[in-house]
C-alpha positions as CSV (number, residue, x, y, z in Angstrom):
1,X,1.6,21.4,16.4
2,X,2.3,18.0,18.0
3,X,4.9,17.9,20.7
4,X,7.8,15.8,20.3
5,X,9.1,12.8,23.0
6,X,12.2,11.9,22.6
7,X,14.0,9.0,23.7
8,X,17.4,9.3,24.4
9,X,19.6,6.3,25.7
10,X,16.7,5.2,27.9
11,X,16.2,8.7,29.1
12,X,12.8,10.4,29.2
13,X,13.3,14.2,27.3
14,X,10.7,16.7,28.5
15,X,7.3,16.2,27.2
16,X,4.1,13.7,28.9
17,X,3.2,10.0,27.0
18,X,0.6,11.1,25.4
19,X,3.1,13.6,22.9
20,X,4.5,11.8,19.4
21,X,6.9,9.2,20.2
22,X,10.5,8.9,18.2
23,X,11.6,5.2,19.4
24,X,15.5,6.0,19.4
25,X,16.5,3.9,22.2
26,X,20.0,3.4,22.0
27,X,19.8,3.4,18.2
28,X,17.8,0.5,18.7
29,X,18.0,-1.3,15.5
30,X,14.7,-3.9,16.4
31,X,11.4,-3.0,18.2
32,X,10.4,-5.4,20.4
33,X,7.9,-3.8,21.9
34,X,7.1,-0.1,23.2
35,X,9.0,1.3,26.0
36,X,7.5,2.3,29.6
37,X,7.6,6.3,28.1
38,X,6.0,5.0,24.3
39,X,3.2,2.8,25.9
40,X,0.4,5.5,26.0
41,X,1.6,7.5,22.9
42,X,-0.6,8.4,20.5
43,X,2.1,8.7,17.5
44,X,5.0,6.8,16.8
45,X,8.0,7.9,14.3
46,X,10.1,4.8,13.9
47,X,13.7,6.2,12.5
48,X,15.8,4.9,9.6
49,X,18.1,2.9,12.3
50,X,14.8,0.5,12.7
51,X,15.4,-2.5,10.2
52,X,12.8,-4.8,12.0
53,X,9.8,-4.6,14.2
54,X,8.4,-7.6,16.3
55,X,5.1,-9.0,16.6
56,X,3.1,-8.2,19.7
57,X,5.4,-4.7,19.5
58,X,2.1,-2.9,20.1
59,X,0.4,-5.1,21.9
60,X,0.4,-3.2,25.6
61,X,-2.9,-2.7,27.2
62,X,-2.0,1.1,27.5
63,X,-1.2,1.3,23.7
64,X,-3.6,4.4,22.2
65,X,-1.6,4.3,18.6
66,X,-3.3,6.0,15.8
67,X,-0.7,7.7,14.1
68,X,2.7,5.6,12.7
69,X,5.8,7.2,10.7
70,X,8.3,5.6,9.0
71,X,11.0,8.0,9.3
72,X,13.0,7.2,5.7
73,X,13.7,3.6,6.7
74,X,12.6,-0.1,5.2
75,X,12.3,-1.9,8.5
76,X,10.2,-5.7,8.5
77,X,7.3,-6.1,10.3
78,X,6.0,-9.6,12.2
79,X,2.4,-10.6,12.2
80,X,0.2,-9.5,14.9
81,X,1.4,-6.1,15.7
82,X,-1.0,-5.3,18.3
83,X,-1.1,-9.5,19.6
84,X,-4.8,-10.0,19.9
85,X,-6.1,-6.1,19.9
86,X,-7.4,-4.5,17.1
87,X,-5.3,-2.4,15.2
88,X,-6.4,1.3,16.6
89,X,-4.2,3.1,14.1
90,X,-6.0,5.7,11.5
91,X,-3.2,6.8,9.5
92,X,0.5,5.5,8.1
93,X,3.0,7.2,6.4
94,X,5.5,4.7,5.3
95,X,7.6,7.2,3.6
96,X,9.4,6.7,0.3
97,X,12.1,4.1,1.7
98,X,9.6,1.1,2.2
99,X,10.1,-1.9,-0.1
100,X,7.3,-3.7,-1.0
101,X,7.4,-6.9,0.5
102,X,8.1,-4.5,3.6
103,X,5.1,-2.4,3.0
104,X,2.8,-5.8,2.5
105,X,4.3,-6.9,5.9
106,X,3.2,-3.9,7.5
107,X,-0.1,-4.1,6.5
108,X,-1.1,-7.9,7.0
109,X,0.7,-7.0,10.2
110,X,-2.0,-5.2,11.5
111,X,-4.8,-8.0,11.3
112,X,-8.4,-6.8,10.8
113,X,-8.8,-2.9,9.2
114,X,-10.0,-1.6,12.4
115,X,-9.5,2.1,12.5
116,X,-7.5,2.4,9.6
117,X,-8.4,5.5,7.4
118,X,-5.6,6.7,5.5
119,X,-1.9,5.2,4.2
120,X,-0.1,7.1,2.6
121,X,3.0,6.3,0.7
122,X,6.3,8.9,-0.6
123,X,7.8,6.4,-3.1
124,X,8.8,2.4,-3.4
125,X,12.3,1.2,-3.5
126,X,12.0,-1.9,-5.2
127,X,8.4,-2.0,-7.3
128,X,5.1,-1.7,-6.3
129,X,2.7,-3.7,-3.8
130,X,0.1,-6.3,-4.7
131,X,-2.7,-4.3,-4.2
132,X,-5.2,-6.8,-5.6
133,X,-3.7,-9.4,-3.0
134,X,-6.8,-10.9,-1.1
135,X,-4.9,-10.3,2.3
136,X,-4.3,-6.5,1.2
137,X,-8.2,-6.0,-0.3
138,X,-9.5,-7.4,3.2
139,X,-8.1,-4.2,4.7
140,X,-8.0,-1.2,1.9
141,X,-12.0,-1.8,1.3
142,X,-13.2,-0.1,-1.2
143,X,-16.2,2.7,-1.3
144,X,-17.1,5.7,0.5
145,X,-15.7,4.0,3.9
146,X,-12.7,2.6,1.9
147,X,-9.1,3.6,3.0
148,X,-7.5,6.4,1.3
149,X,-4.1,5.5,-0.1
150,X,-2.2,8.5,-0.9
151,X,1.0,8.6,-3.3
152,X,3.0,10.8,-5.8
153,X,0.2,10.9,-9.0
154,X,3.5,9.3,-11.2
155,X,3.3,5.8,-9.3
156,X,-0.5,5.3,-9.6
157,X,-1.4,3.2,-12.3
158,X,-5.1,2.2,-13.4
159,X,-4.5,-1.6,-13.0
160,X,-3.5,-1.6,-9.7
161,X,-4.8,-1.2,-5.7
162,X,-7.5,-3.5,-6.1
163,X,-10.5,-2.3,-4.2
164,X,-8.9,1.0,-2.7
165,X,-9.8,4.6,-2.7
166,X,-7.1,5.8,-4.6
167,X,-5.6,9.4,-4.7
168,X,-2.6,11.0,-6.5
169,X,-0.3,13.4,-4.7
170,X,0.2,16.7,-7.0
171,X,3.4,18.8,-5.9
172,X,5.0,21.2,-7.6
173,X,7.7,23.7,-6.6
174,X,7.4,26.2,-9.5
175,X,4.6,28.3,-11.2
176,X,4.5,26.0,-13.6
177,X,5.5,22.5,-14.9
178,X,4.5,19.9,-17.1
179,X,3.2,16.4,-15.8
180,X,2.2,12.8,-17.9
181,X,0.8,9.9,-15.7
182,X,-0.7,6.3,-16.3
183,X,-3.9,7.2,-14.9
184,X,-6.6,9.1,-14.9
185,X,-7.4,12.2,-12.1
186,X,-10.4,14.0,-11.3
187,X,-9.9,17.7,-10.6
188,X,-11.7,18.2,-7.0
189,X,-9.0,20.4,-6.2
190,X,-10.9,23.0,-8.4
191,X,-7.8,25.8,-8.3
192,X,-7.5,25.9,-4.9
193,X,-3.9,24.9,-5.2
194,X,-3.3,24.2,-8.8
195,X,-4.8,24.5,-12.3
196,X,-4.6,22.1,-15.2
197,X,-3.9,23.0,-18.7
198,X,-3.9,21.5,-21.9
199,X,-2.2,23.1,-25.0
200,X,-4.7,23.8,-28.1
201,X,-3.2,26.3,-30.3
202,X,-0.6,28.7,-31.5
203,X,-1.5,32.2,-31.9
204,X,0.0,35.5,-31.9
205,X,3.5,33.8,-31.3
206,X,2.0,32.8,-27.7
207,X,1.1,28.8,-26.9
208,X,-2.6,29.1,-25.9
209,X,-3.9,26.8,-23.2
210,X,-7.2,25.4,-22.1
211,X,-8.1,24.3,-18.7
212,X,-8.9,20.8,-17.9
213,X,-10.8,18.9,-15.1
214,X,-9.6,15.4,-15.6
215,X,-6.0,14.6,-16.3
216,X,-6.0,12.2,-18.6
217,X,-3.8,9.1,-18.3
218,X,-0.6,9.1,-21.1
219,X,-1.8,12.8,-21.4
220,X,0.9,16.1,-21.3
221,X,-0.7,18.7,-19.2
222,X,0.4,21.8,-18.3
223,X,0.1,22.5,-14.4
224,X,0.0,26.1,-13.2
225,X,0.5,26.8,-8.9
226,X,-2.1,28.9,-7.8
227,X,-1.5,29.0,-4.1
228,X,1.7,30.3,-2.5
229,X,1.5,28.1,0.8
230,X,0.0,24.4,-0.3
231,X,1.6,23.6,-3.5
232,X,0.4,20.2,-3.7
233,X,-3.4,18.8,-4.3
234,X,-4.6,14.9,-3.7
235,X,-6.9,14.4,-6.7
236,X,-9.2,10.7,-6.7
237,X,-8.0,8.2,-9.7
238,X,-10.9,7.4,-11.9
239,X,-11.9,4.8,-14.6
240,X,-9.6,5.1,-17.6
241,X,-11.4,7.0,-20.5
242,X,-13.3,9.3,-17.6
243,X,-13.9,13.3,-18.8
244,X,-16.4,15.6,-20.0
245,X,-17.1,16.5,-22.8
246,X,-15.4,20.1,-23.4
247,X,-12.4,18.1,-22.2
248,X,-12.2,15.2,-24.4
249,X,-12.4,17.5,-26.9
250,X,-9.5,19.4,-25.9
251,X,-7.4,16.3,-25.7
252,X,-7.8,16.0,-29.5
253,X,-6.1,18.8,-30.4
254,X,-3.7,18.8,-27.5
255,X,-0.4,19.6,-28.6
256,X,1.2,18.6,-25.3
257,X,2.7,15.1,-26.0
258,X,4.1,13.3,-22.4
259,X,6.0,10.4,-21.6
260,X,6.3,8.4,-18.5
261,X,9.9,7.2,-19.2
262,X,13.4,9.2,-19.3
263,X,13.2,10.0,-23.2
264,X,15.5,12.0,-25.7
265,X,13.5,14.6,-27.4
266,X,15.4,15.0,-30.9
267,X,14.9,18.8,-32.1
268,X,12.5,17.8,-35.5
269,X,11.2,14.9,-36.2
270,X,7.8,13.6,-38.4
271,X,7.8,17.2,-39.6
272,X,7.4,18.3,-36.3
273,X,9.2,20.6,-34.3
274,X,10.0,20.6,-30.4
275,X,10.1,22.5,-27.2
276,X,10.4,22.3,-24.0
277,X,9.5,24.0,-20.5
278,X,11.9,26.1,-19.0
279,X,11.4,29.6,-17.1
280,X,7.9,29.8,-17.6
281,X,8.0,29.4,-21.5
282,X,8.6,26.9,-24.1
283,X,11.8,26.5,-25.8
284,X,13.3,24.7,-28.7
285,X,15.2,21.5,-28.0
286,X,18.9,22.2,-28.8
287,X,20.5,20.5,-31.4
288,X,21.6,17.3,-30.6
289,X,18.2,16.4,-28.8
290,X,17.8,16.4,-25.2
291,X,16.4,14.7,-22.3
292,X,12.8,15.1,-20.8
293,X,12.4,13.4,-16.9
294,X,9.4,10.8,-16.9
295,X,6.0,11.9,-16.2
296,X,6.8,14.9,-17.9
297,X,5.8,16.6,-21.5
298,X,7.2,18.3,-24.2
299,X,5.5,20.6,-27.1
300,X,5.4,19.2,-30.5
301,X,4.2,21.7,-33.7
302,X,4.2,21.2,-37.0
303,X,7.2,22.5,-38.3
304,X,5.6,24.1,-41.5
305,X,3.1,26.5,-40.1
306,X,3.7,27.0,-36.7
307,X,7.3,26.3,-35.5
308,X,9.7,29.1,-35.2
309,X,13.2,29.5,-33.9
310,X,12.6,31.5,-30.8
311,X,10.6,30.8,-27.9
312,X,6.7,30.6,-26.7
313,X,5.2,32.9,-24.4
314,X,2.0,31.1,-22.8
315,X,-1.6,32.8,-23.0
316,X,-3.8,31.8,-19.9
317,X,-7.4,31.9,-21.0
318,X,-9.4,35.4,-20.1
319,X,-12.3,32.9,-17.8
320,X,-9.7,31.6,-15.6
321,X,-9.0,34.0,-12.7
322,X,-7.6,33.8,-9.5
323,X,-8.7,35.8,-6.1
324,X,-4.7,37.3,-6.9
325,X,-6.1,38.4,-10.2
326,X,-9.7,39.8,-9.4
327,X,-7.6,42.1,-7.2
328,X,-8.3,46.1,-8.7
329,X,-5.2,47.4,-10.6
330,X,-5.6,51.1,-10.8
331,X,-4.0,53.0,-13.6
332,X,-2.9,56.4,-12.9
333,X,-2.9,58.9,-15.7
334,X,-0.3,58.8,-18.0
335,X,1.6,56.0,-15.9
336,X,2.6,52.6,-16.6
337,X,0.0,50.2,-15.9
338,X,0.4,48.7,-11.9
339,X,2.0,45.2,-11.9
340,X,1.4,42.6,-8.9
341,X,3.0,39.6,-8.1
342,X,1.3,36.5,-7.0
343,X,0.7,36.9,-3.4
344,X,-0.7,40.7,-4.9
345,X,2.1,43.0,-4.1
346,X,2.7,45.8,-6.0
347,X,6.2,45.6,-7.4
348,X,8.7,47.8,-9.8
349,X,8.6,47.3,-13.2
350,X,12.7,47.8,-13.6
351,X,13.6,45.0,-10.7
352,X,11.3,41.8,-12.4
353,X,12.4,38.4,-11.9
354,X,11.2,35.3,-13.8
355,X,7.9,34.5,-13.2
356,X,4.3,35.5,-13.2
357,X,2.8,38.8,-12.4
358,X,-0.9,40.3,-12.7
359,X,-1.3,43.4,-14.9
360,X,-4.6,44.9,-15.3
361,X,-6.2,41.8,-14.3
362,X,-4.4,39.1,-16.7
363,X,-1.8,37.0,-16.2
364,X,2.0,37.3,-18.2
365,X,4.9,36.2,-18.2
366,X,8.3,37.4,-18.0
């Protein structure tokens, strides 16, 4: 782990200039240029006290930046960062405070692309950048040697970032959620962190799903965690319209409807019935309807044949196993079959909580 300089009224704390640099001098509200203990850092974290940085800030002889932070703050930038150096900075994190005009004075702040590999981006406060601004093609070129821009899969869009390698940031914090975007994803992640579901029938009072490699854009997909450490995967935006063809054919009989806006799901509607994710199953909305967050999805069934008034336990598919659930599950003679947890511990059947376990090799849910 990278060591940490802090500046502190002026005051060197600890650590050599190579070590990440916080600029925090005196609360400092403008950055006019590197201190003597920033010069030769390697990283800088500029904090949310920052509302401005100057031109030539970076300009020193001894600068070696590769690595810059915005630390939850929206500060401006002036042209000609590093004066008449090439930019040698590889990655940004502008964080999820930047505005856009901000973010666009950042990056025409650095002059020619130099190093630049990777920008990656938590949010916007005020709309997105003009990707397909000339100024901002010139240094996001496109292709195998493109820069990477990284940012939450809910912001991408298919019309935007002009020439730009484009991924979407995946994150989820429970076993399993429900995601609608306005682009299309390609699943390189391939399980190692997260699987993609779409919903094709009803059977046996259980919602059966069907994995996906593409998620499609204006899609509701199902997303299960398959990794207890990393739950997050950056997936590459592809051309609209871009599957195979076991998925597309999926996507016809998906039963997963998403929206990208806050919407009211009403409890029946065009002889339809509908249900919501919650605890690891789906349950009808209430009456009165209720709300569903954007880039989210909801179940919809035909309230004839398939809707009931109780919930929907979810089938994984028996050709979809994790390393968790190739994991031998003994069964001792006239005992209760063995039940595992995610991370493959063996726990007691009386003490469950919510969630997923592994019982002679499948998945359920409780």
């Amino acid at each position: 782990m990278l060591l940490m300089l802090l500046l502190a009224a002026g005051t060197m704390v600890g650590h050599s200039q190579t070590d990440c640099f916080t600029y925090d001098e005196n609360n400092a509200t403008i950055i006019k240029g590197l201190t003597d203990y920033g010069k030769a850092a390697t990283e800088l974290i500029i904090p949310s006290t920052v509302t401005a940085v100057n031109g030539g800030a970076f300009s020193n002889a001894n600068s070696r930046l590769s690595t810059l932070t915005i630390d939850g703050g929206n500060p401006a930038f002036e042209s000609g960062l590093f004066g008449e150096k090439t930019s040698t900075l590889t990655y940004i994190n502008m964080g999820s405070g930047m505005s856009a005009t901000n973010m666009y004075s950042l990056l025409t702040s650095l002059g020619p692309r130099g190093a630049l590999q990777t920008v990656e981006i938590g949010g916007y406060s005020d709309g997105p950048v003009n990707w397909t601004d000339e100024t901002i093609k010139s240094i996001l070129v496109g292709g195998v040697d493109g820069v990477r821009v990284i940012m939450p899969a809910a912001l991408v869009a298919d019309q935007v970032f002009g020439d730009a390698t484009v991924y979407g940031r995946f994150v989820i914090d429970k076993e399993l959620i429900t995601f609608c975007g306005n682009a299309t994803f390609q699943d390189v992640d391939n399980g190692s962190n997260m699987l993609f579901y779409v919903a094709d029938r009803i059977e046996d009072q259980q919602v059966h799903i069907q994995r996906v490699h593409y998620i499609a854009a204006g899609q509701g997909v199902l997303i299960h965690k398959t990794a207890s450490l990393q739950g997050y995967a950056d997936l590459p935006r592809v051309s609209a319209g871009t599957s195979i063809e076991t998925d597309a054919a999926l996507y016809t009989s998906n039963m997963l409807v998403g929206v990208t806006e806050p919407t009211n799901i009403d409890p029946t509607g065009d002889n339809c019935t509908n249900y919501v994710l919650k605890d690891g199953a789906f349950h009808p909305v209430k009456q009165g309807g209720g709300n569903i967050a954007a880039n989210k999805a909801y179940l919809r069934l035909p309230t004839t044949s398939q809707s009931r008034t109780g919930s929907f336990s979810i089938c994984f598919p028996d050709d979809v196993e994790t390393e968790i659930s190739e994991l031998a599950i003994e069964r001792e003679d006239g005992a209760d079959a063995r039940i595992y947890d995610l991370q493959g511990r063996c726990v007691d059947r009386a003490s469950l909580k919510k969630g997923l376990y592994i019982v002679d090799g499948r998945k359920f849910m409780k």
